[in-house]
Every structure is written in structure tokens, then in C-alpha cells.
C-alpha positions in Angstrom: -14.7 -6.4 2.2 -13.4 -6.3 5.6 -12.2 -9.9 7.7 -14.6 -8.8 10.6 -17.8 -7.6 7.9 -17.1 -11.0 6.7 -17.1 -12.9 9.7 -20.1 -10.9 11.2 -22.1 -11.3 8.4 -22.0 -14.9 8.2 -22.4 -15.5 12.0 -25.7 -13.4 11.0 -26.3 -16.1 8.2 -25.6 -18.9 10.8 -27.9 -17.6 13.6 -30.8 -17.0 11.3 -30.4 -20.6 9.8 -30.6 -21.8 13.6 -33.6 -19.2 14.3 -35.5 -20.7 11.2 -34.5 -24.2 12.1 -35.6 -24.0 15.4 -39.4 -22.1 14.6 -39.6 -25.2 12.0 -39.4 -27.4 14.5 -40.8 -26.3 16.9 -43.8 -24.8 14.8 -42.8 -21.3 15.6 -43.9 -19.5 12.1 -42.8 -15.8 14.1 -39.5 -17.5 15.0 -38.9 -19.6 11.3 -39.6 -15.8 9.6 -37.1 -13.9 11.6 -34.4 -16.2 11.1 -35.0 -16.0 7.3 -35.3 -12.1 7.7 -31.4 -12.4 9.3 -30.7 -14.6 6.2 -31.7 -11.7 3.9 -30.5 -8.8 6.0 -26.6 -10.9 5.8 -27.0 -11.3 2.0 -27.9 -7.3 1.1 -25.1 -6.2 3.6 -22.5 -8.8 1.8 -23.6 -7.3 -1.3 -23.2 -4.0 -0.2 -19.5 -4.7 1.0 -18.9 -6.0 -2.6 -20.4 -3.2 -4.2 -17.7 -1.2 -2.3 -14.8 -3.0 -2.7 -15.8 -3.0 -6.3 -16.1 1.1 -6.0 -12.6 1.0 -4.4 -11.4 -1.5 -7.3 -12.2 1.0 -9.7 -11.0 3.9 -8.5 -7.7 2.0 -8.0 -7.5 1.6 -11.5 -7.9 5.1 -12.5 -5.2 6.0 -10.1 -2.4 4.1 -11.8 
């Protein structure tokens, strides 16, 4: 995985932790659920970059 899919992913992760923070507080339920929507959406694209670099792991072993 990439240094920037990293780093974008988890200001994703931050910003919908603040998003759901902020809709707890201030009884936003619309708000509180998109910010754990951004939570999700940064997990299955983390995964996914794993998945790859697992892909790319493999065929790296086949190649030697």
C-alpha cells in the first residue's frame, strides 16, 4: 500500500470520527451516520490496498 493511500485513508478515518463526534453532540443523527459511513468506506479501501499488496507479494514470489 501506497504512503499517500495510507495517509488519505486515515485522514478519511479522522474526519468521519469528527463528523460522528460532532452529530453526537450536537444530536445530529444524519451527521453521527455519515461520519461512521466515512469510517467504513476508509476500512474496505485499506483492506482493499492490502488485498493488493498481498496479490503483488505473491506474484513476487513466483518470480524468484
Amino acid at each position: 500500500m501506497g504512503l499517500k493511500d495510507k495517509a488519505e485513508n486515515k485522514l478519511q478515518d479522522l474526519g468521519g470520527q469528527g463528523k460522528e463526534a460532532a452529530g453526537r453532540a450536537t444530536d445530529d443523527h444524519e451527521l453521527e451516520a455519515e461520519g461512521r459511513g466515512d469510517q467504513a468506506e476508509s476500512k474496505v479501501k485499506d483492506a482493499g490496498e492490502k488485498a493488493k499488496d498481498a496479490l503483488g507479494d505473491v506474484k513476487d514470489a513466483f518470480k524468484k
